[in-house]
C-alpha positions as a Markdown table, in Angstrom:
| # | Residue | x | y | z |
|---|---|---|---|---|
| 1 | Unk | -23.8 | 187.5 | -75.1 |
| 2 | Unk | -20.8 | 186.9 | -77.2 |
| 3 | Unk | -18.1 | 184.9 | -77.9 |
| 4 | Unk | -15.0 | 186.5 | -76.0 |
| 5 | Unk | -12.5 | 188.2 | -78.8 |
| 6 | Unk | -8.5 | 187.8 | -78.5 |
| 7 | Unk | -8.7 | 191.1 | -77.5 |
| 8 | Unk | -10.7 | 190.4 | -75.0 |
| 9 | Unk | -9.3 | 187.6 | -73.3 |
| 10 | Unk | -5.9 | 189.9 | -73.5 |
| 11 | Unk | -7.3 | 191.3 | -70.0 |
| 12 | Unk | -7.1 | 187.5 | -68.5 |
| 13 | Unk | -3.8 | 186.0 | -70.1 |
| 14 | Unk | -2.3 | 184.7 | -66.3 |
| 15 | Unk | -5.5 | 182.7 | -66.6 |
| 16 | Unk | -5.9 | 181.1 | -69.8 |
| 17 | Unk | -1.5 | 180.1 | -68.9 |
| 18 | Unk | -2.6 | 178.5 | -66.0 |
| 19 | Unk | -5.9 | 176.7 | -68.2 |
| 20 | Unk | -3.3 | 175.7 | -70.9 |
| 21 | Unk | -1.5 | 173.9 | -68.5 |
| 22 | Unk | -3.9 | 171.5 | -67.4 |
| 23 | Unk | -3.1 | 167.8 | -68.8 |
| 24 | Unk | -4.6 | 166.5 | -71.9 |
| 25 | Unk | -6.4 | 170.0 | -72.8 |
| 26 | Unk | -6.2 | 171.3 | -76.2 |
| 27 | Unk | -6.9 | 175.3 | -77.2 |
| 28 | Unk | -8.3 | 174.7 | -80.6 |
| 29 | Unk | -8.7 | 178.6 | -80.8 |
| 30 | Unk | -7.8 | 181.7 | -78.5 |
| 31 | Unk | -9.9 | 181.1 | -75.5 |
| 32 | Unk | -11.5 | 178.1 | -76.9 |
| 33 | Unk | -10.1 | 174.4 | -74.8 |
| 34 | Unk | -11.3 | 171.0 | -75.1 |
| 35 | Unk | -10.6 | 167.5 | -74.1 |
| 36 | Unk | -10.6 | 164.8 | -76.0 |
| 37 | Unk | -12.9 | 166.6 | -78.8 |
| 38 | Unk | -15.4 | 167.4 | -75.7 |
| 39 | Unk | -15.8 | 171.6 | -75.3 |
| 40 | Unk | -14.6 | 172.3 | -71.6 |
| 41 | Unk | -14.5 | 176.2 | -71.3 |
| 42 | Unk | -14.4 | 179.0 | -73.5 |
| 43 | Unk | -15.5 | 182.5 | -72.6 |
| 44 | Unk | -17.9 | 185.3 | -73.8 |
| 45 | Unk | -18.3 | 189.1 | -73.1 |
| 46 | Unk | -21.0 | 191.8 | -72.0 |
| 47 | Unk | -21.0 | 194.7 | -71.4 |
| 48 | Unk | -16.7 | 194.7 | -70.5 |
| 49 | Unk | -17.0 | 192.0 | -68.2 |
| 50 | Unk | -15.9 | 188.3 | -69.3 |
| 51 | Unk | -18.0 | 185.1 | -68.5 |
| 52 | Unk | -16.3 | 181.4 | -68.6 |
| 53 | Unk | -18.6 | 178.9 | -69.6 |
| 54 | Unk | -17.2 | 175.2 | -67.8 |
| 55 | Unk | -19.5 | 172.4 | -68.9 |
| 56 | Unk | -23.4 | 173.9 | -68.7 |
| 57 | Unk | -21.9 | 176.5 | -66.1 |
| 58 | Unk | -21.4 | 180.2 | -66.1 |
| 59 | Unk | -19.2 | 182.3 | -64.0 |
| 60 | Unk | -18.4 | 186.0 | -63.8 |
| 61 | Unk | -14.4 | 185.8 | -64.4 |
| 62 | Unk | -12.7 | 187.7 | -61.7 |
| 63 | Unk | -8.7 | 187.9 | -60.9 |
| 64 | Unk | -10.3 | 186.9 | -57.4 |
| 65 | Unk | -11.5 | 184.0 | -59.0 |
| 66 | Unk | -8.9 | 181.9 | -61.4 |
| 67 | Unk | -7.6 | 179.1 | -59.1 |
| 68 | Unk | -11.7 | 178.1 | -58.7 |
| 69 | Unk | -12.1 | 178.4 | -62.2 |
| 70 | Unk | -8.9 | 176.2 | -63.1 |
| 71 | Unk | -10.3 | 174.0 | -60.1 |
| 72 | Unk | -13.8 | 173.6 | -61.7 |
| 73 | Unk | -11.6 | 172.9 | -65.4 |
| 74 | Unk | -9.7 | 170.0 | -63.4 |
| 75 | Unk | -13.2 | 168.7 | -62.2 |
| 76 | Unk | -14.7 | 169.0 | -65.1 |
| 77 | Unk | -12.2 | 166.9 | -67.0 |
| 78 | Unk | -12.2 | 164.3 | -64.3 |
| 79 | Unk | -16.0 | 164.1 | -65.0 |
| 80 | Unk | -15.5 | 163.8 | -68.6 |
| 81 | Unk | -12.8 | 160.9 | -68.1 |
| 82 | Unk | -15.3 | 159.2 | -65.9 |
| 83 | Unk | -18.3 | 159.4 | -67.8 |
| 84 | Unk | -16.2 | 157.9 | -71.1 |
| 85 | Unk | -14.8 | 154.6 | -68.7 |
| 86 | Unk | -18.5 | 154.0 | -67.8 |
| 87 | Unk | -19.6 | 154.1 | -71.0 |
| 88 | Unk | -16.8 | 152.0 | -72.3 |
| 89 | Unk | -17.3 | 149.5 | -69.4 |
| 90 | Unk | -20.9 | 148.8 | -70.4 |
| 91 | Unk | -20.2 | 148.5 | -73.9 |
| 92 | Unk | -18.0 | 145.4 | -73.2 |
């Protein structure tokens, strides 16, 4: 499986609009967003059909499907943001 092209993600632009407004994430390249220097989603191709990768998760990206896959983007973040204030609690 590959790494989505620009061309490919052309197909899911109202998507990747409503991704790139999400607080504090950063599209370091088309398709490609992080937070705080931590990969949160990017997206790969086969066979025509486009796969988002959120975290360790993988999801068949349907039109159907783009507020869960902002929603799992927000949670994701919030896990990030949780898992940094643990860790910097228990370093002080």
């Amino acid at each position: 499986m590959k790494h989505a092209t620009s061309d490919d993600l052309k197909s899911v632009d109202q998507l990747l609009e409503k991704v790139r407004k999400i607080q504090g994430i950063v599209e370091k390249q088309p398709g490609h967003f992080y937070h705080k220097g931590k990969n949160v989603l990017h997206f790969h191709e086969e066979h025509g059909s486009l796969f988002a990768d959120i975290g360790d998760e993988r999801m068949k990206v349907s039109e159907f499907l783009y507020r869960e896959i902002v929603k799992k983007v927000e949670i994701y973040i919030s896990e990030i943001k949780l898992a940094r204030d643990s860790e910097k609690i228990h370093r002080s």
